[in-house]
N, CA, C, O and CB atoms as a CASP TS submission, in Angstrom:
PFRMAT TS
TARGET T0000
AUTHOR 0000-0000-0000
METHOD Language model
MODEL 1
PARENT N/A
ATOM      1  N   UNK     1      26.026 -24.773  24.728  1.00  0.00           N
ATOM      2  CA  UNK     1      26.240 -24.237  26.051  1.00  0.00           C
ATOM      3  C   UNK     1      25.072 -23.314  26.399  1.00  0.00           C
ATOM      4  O   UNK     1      24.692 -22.468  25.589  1.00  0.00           O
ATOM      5  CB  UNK     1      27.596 -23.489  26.135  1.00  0.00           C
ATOM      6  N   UNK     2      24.474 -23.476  27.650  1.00  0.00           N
ATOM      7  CA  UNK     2      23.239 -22.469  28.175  1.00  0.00           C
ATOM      8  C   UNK     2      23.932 -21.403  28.431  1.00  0.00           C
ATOM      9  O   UNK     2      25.088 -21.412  28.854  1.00  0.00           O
ATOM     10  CB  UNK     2      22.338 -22.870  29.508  1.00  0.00           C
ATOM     11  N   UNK     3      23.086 -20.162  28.125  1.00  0.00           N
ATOM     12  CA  UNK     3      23.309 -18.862  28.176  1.00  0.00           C
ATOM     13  C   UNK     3      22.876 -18.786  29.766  1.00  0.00           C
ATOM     14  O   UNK     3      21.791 -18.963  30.320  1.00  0.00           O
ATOM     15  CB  UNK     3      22.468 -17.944  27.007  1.00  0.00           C
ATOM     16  N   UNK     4      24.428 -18.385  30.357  1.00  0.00           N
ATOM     17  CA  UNK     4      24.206 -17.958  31.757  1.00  0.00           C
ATOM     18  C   UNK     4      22.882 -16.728  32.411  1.00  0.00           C
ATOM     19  O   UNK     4      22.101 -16.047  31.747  1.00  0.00           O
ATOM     20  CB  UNK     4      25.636 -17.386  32.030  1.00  0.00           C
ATOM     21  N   UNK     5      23.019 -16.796  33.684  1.00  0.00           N
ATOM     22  CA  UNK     5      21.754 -16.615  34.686  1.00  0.00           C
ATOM     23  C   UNK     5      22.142 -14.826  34.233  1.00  0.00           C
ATOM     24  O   UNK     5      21.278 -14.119  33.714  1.00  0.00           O
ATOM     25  CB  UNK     5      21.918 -17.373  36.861  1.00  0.00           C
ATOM     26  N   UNK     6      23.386 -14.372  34.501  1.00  0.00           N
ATOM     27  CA  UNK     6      23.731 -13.093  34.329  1.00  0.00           C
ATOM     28  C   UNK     6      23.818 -12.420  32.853  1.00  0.00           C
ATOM     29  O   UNK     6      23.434 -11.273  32.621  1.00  0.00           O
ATOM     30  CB  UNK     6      24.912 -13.018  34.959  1.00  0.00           C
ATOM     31  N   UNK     7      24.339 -13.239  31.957  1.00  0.00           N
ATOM     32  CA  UNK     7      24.010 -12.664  30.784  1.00  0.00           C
ATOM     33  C   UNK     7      22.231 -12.313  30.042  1.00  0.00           C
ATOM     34  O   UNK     7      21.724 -11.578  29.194  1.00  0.00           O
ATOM     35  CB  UNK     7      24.794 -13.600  29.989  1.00  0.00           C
ATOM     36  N   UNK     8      21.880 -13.210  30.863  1.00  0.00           N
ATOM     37  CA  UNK     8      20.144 -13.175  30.132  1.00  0.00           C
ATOM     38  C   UNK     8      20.068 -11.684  31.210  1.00  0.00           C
ATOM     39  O   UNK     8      20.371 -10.734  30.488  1.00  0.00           O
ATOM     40  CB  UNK     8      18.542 -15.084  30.641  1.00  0.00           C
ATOM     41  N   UNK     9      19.826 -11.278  32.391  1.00  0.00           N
ATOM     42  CA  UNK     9      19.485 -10.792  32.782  1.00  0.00           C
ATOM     43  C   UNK     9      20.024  -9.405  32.449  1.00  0.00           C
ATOM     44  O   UNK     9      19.246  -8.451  32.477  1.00  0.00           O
ATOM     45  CB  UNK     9      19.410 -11.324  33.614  1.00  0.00           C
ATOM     46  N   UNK    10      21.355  -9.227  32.123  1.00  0.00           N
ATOM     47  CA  UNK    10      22.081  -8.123  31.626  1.00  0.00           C
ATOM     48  C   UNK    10      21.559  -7.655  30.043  1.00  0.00           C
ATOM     49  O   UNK    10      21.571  -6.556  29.489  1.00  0.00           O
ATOM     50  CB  UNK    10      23.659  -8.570  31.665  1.00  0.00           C
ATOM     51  N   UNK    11      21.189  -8.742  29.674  1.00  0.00           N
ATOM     52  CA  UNK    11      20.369  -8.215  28.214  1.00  0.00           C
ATOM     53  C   UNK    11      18.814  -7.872  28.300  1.00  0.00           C
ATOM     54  O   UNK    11      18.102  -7.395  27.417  1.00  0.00           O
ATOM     55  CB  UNK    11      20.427  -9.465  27.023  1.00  0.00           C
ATOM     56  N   UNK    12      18.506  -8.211  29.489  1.00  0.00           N
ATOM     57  CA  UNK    12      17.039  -7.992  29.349  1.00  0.00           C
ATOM     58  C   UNK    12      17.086  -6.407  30.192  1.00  0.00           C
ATOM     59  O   UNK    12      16.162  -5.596  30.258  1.00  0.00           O
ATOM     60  CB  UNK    12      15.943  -9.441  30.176  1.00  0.00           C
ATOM     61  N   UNK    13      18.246  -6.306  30.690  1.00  0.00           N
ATOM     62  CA  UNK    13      18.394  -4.756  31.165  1.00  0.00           C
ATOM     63  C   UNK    13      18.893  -3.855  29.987  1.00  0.00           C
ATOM     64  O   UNK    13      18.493  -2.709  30.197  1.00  0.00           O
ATOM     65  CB  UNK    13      19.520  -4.603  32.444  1.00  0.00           C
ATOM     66  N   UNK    14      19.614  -3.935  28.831  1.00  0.00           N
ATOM     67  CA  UNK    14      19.521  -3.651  27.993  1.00  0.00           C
ATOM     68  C   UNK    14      18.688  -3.505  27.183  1.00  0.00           C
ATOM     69  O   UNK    14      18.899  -2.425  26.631  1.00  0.00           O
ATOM     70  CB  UNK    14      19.982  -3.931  27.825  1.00  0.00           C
ATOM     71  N   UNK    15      17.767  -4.024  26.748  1.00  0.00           N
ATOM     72  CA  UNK    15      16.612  -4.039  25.920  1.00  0.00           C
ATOM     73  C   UNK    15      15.576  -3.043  26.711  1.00  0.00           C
ATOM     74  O   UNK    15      15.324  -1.915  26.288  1.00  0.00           O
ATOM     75  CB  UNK    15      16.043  -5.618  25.702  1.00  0.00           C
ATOM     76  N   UNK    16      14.907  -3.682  28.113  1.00  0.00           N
ATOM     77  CA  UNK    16      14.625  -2.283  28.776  1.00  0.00           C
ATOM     78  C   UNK    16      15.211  -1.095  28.353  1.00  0.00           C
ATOM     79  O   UNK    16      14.573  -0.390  27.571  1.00  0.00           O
ATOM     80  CB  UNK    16      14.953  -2.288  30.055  1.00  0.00           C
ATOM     81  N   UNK    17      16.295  -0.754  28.725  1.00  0.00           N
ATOM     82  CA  UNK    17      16.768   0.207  28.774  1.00  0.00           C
ATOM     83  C   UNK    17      16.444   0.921  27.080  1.00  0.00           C
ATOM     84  O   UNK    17      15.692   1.893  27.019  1.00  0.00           O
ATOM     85  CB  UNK    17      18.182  -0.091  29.340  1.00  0.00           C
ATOM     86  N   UNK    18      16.912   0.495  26.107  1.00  0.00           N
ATOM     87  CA  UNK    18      16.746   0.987  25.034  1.00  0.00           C
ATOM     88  C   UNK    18      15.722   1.825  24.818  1.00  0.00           C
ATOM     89  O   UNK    18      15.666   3.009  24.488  1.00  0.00           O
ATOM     90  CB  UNK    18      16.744   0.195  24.330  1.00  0.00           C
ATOM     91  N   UNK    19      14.210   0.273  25.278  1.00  0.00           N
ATOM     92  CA  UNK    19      12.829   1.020  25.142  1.00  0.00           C
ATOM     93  C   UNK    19      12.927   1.887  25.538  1.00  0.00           C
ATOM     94  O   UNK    19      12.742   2.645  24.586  1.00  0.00           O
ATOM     95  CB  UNK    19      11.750   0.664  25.590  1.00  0.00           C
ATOM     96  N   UNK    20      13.157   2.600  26.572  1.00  0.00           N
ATOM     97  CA  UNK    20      12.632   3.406  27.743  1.00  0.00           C
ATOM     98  C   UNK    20      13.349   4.560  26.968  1.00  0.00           C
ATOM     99  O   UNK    20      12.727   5.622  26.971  1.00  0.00           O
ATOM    100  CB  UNK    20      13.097   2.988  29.516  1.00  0.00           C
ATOM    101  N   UNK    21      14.631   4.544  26.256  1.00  0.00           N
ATOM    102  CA  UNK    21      15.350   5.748  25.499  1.00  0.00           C
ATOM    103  C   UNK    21      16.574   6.159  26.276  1.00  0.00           C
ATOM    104  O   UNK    21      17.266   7.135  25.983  1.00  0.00           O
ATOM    105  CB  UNK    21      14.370   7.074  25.336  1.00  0.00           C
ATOM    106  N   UNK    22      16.829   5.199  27.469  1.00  0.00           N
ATOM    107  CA  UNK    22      18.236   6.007  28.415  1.00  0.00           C
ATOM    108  C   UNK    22      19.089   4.604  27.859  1.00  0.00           C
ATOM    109  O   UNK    22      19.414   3.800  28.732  1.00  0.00           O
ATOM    110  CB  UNK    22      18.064   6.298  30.806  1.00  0.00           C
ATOM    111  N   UNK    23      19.445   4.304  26.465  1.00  0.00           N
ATOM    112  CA  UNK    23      20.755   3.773  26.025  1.00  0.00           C
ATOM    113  C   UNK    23      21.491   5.194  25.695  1.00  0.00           C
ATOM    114  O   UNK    23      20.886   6.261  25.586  1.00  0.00           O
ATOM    115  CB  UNK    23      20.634   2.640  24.641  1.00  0.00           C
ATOM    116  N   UNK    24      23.238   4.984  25.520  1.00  0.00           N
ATOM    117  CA  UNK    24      23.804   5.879  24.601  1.00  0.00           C
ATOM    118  C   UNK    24      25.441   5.253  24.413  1.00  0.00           C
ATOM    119  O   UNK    24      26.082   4.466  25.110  1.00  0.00           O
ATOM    120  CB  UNK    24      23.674   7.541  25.243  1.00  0.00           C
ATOM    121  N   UNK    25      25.735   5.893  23.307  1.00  0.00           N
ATOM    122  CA  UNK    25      26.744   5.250  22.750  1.00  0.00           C
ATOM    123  C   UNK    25      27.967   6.765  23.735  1.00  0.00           C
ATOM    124  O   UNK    25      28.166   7.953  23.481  1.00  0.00           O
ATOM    125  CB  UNK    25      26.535   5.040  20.552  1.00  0.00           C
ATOM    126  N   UNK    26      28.275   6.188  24.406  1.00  0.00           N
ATOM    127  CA  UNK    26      29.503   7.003  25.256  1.00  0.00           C
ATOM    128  C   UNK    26      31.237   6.760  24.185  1.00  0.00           C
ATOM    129  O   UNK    26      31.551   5.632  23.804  1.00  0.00           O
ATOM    130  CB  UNK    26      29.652   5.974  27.316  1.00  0.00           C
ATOM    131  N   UNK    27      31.959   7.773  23.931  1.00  0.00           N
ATOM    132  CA  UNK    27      33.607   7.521  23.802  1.00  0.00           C
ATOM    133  C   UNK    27      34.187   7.646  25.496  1.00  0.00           C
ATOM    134  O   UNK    27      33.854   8.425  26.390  1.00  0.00           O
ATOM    135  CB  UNK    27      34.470   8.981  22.607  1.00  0.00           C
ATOM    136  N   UNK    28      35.557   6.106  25.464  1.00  0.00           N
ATOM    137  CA  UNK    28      36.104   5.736  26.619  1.00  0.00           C
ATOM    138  C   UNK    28      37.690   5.217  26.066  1.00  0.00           C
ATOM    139  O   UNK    28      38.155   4.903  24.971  1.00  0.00           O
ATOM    140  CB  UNK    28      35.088   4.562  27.398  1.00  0.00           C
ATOM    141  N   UNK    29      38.181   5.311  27.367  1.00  0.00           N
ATOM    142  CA  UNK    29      39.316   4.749  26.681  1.00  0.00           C
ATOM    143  C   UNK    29      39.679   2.951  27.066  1.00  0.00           C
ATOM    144  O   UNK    29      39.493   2.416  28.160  1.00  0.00           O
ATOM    145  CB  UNK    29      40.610   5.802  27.153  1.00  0.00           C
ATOM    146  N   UNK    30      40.107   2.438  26.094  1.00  0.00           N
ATOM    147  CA  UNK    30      40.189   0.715  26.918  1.00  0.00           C
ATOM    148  C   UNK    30      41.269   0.920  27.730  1.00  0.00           C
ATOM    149  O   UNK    30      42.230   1.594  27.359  1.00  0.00           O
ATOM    150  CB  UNK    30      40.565  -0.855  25.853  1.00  0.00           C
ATOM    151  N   UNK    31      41.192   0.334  28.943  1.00  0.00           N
ATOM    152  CA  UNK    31      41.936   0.295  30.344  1.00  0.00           C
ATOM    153  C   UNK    31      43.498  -0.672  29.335  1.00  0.00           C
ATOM    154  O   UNK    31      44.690  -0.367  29.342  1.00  0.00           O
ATOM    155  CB  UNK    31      40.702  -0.917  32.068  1.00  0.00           C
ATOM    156  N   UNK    32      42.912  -1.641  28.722  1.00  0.00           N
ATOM    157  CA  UNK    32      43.955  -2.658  28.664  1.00  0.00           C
ATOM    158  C   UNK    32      44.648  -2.206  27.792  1.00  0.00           C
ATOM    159  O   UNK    32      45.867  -2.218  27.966  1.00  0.00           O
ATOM    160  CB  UNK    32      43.641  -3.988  28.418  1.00  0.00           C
ATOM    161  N   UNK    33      44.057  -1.632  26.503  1.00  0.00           N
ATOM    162  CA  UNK    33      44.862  -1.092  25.214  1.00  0.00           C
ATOM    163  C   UNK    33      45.461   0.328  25.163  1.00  0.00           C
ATOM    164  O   UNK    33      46.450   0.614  24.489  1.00  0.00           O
ATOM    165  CB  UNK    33      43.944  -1.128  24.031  1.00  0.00           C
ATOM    166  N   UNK    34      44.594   1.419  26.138  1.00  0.00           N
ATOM    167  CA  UNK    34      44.815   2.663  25.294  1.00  0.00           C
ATOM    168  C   UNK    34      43.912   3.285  24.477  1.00  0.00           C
ATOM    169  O   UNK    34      43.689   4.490  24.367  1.00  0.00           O
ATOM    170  CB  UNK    34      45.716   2.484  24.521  1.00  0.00           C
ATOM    171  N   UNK    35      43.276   2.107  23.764  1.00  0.00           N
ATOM    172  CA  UNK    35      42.380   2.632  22.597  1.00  0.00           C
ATOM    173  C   UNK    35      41.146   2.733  22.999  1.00  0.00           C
ATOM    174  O   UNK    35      40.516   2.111  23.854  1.00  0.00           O
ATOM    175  CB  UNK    35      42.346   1.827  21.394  1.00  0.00           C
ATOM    176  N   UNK    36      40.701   4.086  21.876  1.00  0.00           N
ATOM    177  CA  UNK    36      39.449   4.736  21.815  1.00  0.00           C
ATOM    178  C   UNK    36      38.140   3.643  21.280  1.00  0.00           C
ATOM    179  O   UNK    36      38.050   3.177  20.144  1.00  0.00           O
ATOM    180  CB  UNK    36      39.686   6.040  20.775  1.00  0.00           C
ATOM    181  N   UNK    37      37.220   3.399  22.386  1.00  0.00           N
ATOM    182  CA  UNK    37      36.446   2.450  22.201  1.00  0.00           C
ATOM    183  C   UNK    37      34.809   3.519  22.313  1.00  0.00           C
ATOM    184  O   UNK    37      34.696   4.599  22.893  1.00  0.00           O
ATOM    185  CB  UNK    37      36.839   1.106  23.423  1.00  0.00           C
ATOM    186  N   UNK    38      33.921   2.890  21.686  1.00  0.00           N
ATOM    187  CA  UNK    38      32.252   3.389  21.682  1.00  0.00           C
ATOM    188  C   UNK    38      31.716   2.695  23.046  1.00  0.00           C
ATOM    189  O   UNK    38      32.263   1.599  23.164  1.00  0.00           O
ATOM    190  CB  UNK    38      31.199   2.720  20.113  1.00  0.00           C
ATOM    191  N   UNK    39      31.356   2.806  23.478  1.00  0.00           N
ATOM    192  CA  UNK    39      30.718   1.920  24.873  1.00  0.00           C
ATOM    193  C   UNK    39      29.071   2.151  24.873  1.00  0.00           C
ATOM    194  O   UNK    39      28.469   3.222  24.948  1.00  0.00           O
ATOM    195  CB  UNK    39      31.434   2.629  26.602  1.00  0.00           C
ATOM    196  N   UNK    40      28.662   1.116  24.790  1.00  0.00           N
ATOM    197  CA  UNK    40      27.118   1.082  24.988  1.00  0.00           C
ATOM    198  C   UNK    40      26.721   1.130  26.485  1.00  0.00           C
ATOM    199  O   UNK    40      26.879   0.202  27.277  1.00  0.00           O
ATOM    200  CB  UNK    40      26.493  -0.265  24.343  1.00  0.00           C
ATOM    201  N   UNK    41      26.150   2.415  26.778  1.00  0.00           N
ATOM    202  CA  UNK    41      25.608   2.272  28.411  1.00  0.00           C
ATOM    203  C   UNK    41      24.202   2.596  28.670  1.00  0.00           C
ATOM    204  O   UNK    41      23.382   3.100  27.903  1.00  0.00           O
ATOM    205  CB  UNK    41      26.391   3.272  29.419  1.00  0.00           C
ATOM    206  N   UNK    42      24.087   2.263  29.736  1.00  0.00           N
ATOM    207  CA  UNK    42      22.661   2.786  30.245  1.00  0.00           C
ATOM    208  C   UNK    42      22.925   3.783  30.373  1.00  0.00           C
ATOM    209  O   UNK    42      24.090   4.154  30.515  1.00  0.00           O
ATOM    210  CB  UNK    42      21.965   2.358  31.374  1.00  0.00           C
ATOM    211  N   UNK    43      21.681   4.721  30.361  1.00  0.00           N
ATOM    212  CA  UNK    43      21.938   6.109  31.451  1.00  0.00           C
ATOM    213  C   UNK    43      20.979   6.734  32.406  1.00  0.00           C
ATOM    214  O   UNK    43      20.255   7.636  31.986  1.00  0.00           O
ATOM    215  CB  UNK    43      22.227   7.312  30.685  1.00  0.00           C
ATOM    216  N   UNK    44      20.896   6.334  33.689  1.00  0.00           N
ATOM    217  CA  UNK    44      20.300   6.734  34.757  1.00  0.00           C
ATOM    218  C   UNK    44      20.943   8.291  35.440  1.00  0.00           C
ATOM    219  O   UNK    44      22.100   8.703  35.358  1.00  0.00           O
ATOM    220  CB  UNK    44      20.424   5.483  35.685  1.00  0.00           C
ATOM    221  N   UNK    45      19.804   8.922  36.090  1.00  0.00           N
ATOM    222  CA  UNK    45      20.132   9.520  36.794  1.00  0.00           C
ATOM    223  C   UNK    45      19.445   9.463  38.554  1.00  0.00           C
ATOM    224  O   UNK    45      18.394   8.988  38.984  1.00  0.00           O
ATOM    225  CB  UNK    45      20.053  10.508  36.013  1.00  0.00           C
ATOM    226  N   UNK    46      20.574  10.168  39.231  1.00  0.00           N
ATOM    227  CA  UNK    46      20.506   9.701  40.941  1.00  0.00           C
ATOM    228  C   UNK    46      20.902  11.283  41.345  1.00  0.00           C
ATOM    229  O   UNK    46      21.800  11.953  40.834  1.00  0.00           O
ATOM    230  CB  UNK    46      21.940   8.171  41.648  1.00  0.00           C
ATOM    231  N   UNK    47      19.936  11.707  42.455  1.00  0.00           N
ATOM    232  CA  UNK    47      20.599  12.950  43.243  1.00  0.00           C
ATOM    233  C   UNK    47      21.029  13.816  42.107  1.00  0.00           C
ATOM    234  O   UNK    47      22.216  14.022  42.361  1.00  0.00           O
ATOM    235  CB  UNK    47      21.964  12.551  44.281  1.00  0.00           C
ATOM    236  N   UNK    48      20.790  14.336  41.185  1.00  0.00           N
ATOM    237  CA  UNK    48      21.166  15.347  40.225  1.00  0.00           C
ATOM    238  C   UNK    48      22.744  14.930  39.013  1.00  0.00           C
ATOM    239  O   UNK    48      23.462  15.595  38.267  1.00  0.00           O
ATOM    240  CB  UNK    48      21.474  16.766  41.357  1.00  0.00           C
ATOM    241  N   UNK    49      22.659  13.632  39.379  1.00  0.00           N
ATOM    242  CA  UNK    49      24.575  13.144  38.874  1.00  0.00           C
ATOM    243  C   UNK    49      23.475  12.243  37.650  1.00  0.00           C
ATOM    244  O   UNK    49      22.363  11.758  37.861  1.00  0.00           O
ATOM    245  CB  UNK    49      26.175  11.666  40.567  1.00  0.00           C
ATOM    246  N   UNK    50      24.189  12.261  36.516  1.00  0.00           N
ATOM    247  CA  UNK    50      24.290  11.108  35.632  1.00  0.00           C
ATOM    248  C   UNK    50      24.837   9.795  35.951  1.00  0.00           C
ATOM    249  O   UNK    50      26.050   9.958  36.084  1.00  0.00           O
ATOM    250  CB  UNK    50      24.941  11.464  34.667  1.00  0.00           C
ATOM    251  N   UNK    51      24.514   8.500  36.148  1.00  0.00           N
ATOM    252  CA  UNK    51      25.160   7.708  36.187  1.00  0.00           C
ATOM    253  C   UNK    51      24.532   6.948  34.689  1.00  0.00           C
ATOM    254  O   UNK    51      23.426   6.889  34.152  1.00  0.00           O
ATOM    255  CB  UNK    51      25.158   7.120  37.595  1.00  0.00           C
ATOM    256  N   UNK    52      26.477   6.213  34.254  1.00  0.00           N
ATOM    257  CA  UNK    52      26.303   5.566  33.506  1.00  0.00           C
ATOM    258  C   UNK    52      26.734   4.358  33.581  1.00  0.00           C
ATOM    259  O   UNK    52      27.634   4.147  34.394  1.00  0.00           O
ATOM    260  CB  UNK    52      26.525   6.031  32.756  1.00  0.00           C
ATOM    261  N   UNK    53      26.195   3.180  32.723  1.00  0.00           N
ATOM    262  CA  UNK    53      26.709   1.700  33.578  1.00  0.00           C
ATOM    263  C   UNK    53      26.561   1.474  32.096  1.00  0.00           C
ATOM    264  O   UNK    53      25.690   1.813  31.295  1.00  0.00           O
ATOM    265  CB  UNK    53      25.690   0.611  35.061  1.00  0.00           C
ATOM    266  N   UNK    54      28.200   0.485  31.929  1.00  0.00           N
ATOM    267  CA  UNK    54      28.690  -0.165  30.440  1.00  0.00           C
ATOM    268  C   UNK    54      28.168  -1.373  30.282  1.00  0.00           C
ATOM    269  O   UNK    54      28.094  -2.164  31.222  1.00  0.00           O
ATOM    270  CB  UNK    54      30.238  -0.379  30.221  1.00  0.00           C
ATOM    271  N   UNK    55      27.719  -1.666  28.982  1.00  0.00           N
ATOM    272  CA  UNK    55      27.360  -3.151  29.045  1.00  0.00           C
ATOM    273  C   UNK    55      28.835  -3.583  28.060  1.00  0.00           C
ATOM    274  O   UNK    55      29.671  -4.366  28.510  1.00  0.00           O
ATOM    275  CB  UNK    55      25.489  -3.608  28.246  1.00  0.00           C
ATOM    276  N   UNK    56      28.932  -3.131  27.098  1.00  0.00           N
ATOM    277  CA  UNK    56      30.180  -3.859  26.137  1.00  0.00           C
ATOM    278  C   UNK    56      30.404  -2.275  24.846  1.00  0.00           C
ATOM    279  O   UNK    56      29.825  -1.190  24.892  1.00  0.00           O
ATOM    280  CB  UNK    56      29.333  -5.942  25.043  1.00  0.00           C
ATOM    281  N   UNK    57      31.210  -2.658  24.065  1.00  0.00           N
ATOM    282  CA  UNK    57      31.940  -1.547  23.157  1.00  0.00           C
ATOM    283  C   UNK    57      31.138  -2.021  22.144  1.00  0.00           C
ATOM    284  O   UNK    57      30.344  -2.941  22.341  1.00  0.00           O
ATOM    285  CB  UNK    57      33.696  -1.514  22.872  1.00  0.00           C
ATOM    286  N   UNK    58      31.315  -1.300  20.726  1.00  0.00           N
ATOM    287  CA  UNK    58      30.915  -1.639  19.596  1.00  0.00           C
ATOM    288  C   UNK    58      32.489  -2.316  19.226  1.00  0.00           C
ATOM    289  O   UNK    58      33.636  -2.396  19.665  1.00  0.00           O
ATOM    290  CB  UNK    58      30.209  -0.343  18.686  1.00  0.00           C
ATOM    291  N   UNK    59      31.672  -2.702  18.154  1.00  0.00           N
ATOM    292  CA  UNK    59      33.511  -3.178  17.299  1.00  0.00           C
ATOM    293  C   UNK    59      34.153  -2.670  16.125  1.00  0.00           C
ATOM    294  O   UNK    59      33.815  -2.603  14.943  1.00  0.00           O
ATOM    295  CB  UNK    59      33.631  -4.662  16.727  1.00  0.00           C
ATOM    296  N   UNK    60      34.804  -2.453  16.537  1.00  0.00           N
ATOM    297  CA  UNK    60      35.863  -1.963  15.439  1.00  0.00           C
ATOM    298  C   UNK    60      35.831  -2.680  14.476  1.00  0.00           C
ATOM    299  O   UNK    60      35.739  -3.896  14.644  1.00  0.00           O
ATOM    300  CB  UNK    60      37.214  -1.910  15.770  1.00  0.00           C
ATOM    301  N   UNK    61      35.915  -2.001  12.911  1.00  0.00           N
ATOM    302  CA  UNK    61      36.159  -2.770  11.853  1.00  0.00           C
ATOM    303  C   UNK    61      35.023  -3.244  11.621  1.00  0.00           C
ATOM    304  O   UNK    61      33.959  -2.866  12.111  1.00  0.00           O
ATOM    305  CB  UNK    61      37.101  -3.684  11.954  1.00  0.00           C
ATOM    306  N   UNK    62      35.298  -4.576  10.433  1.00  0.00           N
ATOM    307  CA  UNK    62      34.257  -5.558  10.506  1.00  0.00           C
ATOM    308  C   UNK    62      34.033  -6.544  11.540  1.00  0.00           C
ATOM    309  O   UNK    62      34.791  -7.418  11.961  1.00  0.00           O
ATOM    310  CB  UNK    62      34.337  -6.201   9.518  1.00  0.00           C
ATOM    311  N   UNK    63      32.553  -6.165  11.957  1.00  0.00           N
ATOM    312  CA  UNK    63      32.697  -7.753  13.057  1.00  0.00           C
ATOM    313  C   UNK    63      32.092  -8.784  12.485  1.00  0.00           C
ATOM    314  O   UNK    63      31.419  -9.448  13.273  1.00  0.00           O
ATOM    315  CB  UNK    63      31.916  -7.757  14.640  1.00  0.00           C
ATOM    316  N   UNK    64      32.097  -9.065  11.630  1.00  0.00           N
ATOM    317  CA  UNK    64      32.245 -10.467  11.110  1.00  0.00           C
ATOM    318  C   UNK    64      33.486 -10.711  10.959  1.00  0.00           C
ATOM    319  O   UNK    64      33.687 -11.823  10.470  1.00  0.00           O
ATOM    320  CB  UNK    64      31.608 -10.768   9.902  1.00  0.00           C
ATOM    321  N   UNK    65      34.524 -10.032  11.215  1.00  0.00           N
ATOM    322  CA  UNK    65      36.374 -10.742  11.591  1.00  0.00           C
ATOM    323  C   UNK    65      36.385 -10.684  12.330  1.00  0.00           C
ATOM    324  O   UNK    65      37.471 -10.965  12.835  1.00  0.00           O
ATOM    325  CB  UNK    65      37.737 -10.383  11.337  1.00  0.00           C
ATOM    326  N   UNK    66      35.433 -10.333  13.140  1.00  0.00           N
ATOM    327  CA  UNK    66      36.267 -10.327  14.364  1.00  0.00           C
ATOM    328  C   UNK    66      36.022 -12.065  15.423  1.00  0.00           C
ATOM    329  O   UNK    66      36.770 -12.733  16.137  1.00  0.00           O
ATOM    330  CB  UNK    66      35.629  -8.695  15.331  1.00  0.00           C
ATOM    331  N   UNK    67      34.576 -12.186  14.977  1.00  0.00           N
ATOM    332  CA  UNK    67      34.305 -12.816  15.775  1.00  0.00           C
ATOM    333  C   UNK    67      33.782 -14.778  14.944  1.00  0.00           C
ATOM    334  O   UNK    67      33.832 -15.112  13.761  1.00  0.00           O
ATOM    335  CB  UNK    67      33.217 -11.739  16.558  1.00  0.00           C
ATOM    336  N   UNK    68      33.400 -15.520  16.021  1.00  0.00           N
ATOM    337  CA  UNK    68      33.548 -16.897  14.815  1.00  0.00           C
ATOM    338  C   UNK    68      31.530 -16.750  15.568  1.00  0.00           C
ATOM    339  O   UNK    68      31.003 -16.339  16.601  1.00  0.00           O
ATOM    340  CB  UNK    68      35.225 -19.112  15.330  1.00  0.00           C
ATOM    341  N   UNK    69      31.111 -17.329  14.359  1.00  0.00           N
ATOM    342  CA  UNK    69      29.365 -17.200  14.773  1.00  0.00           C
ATOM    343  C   UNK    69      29.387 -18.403  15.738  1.00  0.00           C
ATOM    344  O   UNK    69      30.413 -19.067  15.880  1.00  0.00           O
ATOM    345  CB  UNK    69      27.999 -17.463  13.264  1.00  0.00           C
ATOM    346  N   UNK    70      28.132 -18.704  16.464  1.00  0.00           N
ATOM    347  CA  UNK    70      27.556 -19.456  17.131  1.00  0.00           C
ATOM    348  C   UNK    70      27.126 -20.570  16.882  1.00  0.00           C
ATOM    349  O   UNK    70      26.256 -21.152  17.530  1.00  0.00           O
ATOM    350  CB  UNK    70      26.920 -19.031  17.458  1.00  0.00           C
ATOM    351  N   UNK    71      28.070 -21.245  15.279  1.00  0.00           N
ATOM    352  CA  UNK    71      26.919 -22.020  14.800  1.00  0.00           C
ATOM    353  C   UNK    71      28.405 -22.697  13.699  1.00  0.00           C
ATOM    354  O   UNK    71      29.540 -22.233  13.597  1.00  0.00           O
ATOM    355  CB  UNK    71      25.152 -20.941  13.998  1.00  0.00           C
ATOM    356  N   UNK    72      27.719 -24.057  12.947  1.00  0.00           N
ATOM    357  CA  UNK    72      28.515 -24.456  12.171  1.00  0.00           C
ATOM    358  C   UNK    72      27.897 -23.612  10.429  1.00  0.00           C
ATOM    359  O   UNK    72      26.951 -23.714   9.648  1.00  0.00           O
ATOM    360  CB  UNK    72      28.515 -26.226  12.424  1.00  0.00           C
ATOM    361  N   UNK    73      28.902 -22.982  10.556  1.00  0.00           N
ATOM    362  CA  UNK    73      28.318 -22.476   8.774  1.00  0.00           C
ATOM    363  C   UNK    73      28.279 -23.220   7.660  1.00  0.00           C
ATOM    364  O   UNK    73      27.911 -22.774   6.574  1.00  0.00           O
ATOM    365  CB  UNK    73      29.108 -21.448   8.100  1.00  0.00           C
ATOM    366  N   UNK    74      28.789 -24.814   7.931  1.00  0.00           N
ATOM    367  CA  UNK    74      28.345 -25.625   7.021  1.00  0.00           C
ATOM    368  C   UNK    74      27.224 -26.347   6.856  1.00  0.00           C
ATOM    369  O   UNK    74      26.908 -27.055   5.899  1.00  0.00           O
ATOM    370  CB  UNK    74      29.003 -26.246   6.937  1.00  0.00           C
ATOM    371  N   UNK    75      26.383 -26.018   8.300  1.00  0.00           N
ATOM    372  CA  UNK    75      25.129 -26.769   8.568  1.00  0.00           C
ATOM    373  C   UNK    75      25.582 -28.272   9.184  1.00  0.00           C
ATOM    374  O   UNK    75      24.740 -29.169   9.198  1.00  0.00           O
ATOM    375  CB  UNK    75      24.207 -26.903   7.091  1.00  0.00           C
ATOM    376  N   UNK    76      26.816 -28.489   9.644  1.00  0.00           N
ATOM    377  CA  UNK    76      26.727 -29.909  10.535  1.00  0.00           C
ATOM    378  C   UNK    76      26.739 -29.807  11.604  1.00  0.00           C
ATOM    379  O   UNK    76      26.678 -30.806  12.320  1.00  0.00           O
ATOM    380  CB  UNK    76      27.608 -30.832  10.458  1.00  0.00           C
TER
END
């Protein structure tokens, strides 16, 4: 499956962002769960305000359970 028009572009704003040094790992709460999540954001500032914009959480636990790779791990 091709990696959509918005995800490439949302990572290449990420990676910017890193370079430049305005990433940060913010605590939030998940809307759906309750639970205390890490949130990776940008961080700009506008007119004297911080703005911050989320790209995704870290993961809890191991994320190699959490998630299935991109790929066949048997090599077929």
């Amino acid at each position: 499956m091709p990696i959509p028009d918005f995800v490439k572009a949302n990572f290449a704003t990420l990676l910017r962002t890193a370079a430049a040094g305005d990433l940060a790992s913010v605590q939030g709460t998940d809307t759906r769960t309750g639970e205390t999540r890490f949130i990776l954001c940008a961080v700009a500032q506008c007119v004297g305000e911080v703005l911050l914009t989320p790209f995704g959480h870290l993961a809890d636990g191991n994320p190699y359970e959490l998630y299935d790779p991109p790929f066949d791990p048997g090599g077929g």
